[in-house]
N, C-alpha and C positions, 0 to 999 in steps of 0.2 A: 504493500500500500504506500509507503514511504517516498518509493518515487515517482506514485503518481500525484503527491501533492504540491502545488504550487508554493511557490514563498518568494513573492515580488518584493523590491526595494521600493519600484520607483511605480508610480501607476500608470506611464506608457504601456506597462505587460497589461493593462485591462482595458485599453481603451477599446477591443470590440465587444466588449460585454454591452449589454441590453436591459439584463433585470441584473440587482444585486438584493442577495438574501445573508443575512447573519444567523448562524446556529451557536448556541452558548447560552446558559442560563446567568452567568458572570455581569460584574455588573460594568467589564471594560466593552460591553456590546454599545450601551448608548454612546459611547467616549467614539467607538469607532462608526456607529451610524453617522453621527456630525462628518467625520470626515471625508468617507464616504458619499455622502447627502449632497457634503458643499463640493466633491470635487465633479460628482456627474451626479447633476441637477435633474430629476425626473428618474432617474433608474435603480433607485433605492427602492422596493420594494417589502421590504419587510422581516420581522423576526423567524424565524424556527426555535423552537424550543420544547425541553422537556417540561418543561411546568403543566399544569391541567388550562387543561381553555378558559378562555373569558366568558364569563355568561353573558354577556354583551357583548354590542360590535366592542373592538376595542380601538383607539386610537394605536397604539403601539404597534397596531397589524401583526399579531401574534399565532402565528397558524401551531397547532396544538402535534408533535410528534405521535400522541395517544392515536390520532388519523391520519399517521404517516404515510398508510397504503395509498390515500385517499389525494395527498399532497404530491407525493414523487410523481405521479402522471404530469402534473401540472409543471414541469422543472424538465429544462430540455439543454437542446445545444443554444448559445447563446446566453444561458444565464451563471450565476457563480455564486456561490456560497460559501461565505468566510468563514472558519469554524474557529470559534474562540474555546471552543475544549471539543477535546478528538471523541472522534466514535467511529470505531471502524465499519461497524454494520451498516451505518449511515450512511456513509462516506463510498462505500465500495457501491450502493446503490444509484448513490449520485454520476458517480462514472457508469454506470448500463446506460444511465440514461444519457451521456454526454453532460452532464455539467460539469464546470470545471468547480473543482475544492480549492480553497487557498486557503492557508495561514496569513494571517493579518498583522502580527506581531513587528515584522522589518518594515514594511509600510509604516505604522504608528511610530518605530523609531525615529526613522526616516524623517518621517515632516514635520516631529515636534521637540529638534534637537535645535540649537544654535548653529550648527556648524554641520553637519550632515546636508541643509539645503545650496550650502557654497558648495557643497563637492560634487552635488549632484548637477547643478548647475555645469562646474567643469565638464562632468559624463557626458552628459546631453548635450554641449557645446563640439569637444572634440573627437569621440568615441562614436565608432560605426556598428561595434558588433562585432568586428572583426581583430584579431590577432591577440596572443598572450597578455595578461597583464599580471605585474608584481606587486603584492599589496603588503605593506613591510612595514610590520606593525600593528596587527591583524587586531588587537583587545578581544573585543566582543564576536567577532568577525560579521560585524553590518557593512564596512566599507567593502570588506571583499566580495560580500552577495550581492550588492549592488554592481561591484566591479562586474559580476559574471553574466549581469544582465545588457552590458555594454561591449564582452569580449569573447571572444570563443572559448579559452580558459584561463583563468586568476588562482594562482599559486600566491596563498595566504600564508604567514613568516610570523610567529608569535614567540616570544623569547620565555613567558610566564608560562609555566607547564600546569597552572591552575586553572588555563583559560580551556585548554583543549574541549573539554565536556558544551561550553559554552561556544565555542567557534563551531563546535558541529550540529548542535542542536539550531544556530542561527543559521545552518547552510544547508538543512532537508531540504531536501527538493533540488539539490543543485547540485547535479550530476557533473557541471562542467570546473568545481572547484576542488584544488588539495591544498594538504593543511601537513605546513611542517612545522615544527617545532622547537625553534632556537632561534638565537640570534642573530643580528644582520650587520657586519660592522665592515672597517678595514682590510682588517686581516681574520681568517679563520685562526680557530681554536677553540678556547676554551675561556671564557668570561663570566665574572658574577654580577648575576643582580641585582635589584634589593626594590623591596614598596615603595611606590611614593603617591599613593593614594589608591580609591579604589578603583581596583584592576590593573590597574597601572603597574608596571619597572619600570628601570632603568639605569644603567651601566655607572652616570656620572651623579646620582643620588646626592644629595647635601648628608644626610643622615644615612650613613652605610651600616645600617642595620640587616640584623637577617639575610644574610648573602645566600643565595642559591648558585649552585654551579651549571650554566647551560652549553652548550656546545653552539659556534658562531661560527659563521660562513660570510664570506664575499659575493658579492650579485655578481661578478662577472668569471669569479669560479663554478658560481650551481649554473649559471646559464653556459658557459662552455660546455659543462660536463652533460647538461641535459639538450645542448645546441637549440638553445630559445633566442630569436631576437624580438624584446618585447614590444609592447606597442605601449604599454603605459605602466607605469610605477606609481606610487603611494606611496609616501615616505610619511610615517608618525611615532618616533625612537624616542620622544623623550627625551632632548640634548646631546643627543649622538648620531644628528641627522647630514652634517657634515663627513663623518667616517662613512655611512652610508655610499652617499654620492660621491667620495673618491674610493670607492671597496668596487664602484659599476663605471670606473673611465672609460674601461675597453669598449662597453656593450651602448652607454651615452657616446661614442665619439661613433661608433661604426652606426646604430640604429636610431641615433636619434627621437628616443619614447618618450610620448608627452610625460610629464611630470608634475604632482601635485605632492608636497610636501610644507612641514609646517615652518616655518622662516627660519632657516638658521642660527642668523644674529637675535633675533625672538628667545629662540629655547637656550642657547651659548649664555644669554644674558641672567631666564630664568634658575639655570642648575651653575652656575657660576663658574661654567667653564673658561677653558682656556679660548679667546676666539680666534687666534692662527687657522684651526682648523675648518671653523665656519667661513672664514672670510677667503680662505681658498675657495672652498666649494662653491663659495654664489661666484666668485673671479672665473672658474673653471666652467660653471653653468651660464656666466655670460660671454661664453667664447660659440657657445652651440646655441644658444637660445635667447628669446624676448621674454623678460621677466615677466608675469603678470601678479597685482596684486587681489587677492583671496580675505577681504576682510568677512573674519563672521557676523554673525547676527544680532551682536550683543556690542558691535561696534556700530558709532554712532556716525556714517558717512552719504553720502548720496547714493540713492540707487545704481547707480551709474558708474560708480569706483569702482563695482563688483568688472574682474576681468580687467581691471583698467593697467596700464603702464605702471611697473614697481615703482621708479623715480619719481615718474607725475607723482604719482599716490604720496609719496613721502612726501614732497617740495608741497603740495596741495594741504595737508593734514597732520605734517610736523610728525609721524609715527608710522610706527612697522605696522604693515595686518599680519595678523595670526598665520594666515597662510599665502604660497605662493603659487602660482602654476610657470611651468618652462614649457613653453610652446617654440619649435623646430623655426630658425630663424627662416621668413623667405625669401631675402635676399643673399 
């Protein structure tokens, strides 16, 4: 059943649906009808649920599971049903009939984060559908299922071996992603970690408590060895995003893959690192690329900064944004 369930990021994957139906007794169904409701106007149709029926019409449009037999004829191709708690009996029915199931979970992340709406924004700008991407720095793994709806396959890079359970359960349905497990630096080897919040590592910690031992790779070692030239990278290390992008020279100088990562001098500045090694890598990134500024959601700038010129952005607003994109210069 596993891989016939859907699990969209972005809601381009629904935009042929027709009717939408929510199943779940929970009470994150109204949180996600709103959303739903406001993004396609008229095709919200209604609950499913285990509860006993309304003894009246109801407002809620609650069609009663008790008369399921009675319900599935009515649910065809064309419609889709979000299931905010699993049931397999349910769920395998829905498919006889052609509905499509989806998990609603990475959507809800997706549009009600700060920062997830800038990244998405990047996908849908540069990203066709087509060719590998590297998502480095996986946490939760939402940017990487997102990525795998923009790429043919996204190889997810998670250093926190606490996350694994959580990067898989965000990526059901999403036969086109793998999920490794270590670090992403300069050099291969062997590196400790340590918390610095929740979910979160990272290498250059203030407070180097709890060290964990993880095994660390170079991007342009795993991509030799597995002969990828990618099409897009995600860089979010937590103050090691510099090592990063000189650990991938070989693979940025020959292929040239968009890039979204969080500002260098940004994170250098937040973990008090050394910045020699950030201010190389933006030096190095603008020998290949047009810097772009990536302010989030929580930054106070004109619509219009979003994707704008890195330098404008500064010279205009006196400050770094949170994040960058390196788009393939075309001159």
């Amino acid at each position: 059943m596993q891989d016939r369930i859907e699990n969209p990021s972005d809601f381009k994957e629904l935009e042929a649906i027709r009717r939408f139906f929510i199943y779940g007794n929970n009470d994150f169904r109204e949180k996600l009808q709103v959303l739903v409701a406001g993004r396609f106007p008229g095709r919200f149709h209604g609950f499913l649920t285990n509860e006993r029926p309304p003894s009246r019409r109801c407002p809620s449009c609650q069609f009663s599971l008790r008369y399921w037999e009675n319900v599935v004829p009515l649910l065809g191709e064309g419609d889709c049903v979000m299931v905010t708690q699993r049931n397999p009996q349910i769920e395998a029915r829905l498919h006889e009939n052609k509905v499509r199931v989806v998990l609603p979970f990475n959507l809800w992340s997706t549009y009600v984060t700060y920062e997830m709406p800038t990244f998405l924004h990047f996908c849908t700008t540069y990203l066709d559908g087509s060719g590998t991407a590297l998502d480095i720095g996986g946490n939760t793994g939402l940017t990487g299922a997102t990525l795998a709806g923009f790429c043919e396959h996204v190889h997810i890079f998670e250093a926190n071996p606490e996350m694994k359970r959580v990067i898989e359960n965000t990526n059901v349905g999403k036969p086109n992603v793998s999920i490794h497990m270590n670090a992403v630096s300069r050099q291969s080897g062997t590196v400790s970690i340590y918390p610095v919040g929740v979910n979160n590592t990272s290498m250059v910690a203030k407070n180097k408590t709890d060290p964990v031992e993880v095994p660390c790779i170079t991007l342009d070692d795993f991509c030799r060895d597995h002969d990828i030239a990618p099409k897009a990278i995600k860089i979010d290390v937590e103050g090691v995003d510099g090592e990063v992008i000189l650990g991938a020279a070989r693979i940025i100088e020959a292929h040239k893959p968009y890039l979204f990562l969080e500002h260098p001098l940004v994170n250098a500045g937040a973990y008090e690192t050394d910045l020699t090694c950030a201010e190389q890598a933006l030096a190095f990134l603008r020998e290949h690329y047009d810097l772009l500024a990536y302010p989030t959601m929580d930054m106070l700038v004109p619509a219009e900064a979003l994707g704008s010129d890195l330098d404008v952005f500064h010279t205009a607003f006196k400050a770094l944004p949170t994040n960058i994109a390196a788009v393939p210069k075309t001159n």
